[in-house]
VOGU-3710 file (C-alpha; in Angstrom, 3 decimals, decimal comma):
1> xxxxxxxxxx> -54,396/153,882/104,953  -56,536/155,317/102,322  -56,343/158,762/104,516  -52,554/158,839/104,027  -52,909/157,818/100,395  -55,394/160,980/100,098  -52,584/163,144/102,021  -49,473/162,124/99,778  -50,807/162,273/96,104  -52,100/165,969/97,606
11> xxxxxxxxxx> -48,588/166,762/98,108  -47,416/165,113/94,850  -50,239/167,240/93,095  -48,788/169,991/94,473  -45,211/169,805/94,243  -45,996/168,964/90,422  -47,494/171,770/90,120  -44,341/173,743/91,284  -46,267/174,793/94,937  -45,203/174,617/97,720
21> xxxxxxxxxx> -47,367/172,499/100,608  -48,612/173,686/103,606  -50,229/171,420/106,348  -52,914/172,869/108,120  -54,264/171,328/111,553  -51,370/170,118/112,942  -51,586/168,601/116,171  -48,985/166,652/117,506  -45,585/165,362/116,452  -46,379/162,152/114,938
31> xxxxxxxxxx> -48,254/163,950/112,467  -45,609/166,568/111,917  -43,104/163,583/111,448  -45,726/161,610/108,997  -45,713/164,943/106,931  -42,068/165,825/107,030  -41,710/162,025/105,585  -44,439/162,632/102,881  -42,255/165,727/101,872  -44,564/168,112/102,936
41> xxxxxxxxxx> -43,249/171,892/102,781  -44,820/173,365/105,565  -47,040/173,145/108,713  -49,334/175,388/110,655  -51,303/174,293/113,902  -51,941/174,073/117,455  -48,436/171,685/117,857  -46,647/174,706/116,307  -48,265/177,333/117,759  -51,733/178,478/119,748
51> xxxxxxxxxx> -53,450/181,400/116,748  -51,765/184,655/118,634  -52,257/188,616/116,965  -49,529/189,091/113,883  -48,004/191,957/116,120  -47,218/188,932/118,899  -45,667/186,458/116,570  -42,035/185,417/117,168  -40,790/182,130/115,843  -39,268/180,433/118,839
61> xxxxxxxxxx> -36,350/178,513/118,574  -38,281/175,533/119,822  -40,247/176,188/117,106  -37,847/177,119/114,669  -35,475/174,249/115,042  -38,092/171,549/115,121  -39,700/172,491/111,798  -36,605/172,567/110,516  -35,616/169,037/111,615  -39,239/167,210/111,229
71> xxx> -39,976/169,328/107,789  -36,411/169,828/106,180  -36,597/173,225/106,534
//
């Protein structure tokens, strides 16, 4: 508990601060879906996406529409 605690006033600091928040590390949905409830801007991480050269990147629409959904987006 005191882990999530540590995660949400983060994103409170942050969004009070007029930033937006981005997640790094993510690894699996029911994190996404903990951080999309927390109001958390943004995610990176091997659930999104394996690291790949800039000149590879493509959002997928996998990709696309589930940050979108999870994140608010």
């Amino acid at each position: 508990m005191r882990d999530l605690d540590l995660v949400r006033s983060t994103i409170e600091l942050g969004h009070a601060l007029g930033l937006r928040v981005v997640a790094e590390g993510v690894e699996d949905l029911e994190t996404l879906e903990t951080l999309g409830q927390l109001g958390c801007d943004l995610a990176q991480g091997y659930f999104i996406s394996r690291p790949m050269p800039a000149e590879d990147l493509v959002l997928s629409p996998r990709v696309a529409i589930l940050a979108e959904a999870v994140l608010g987006g």
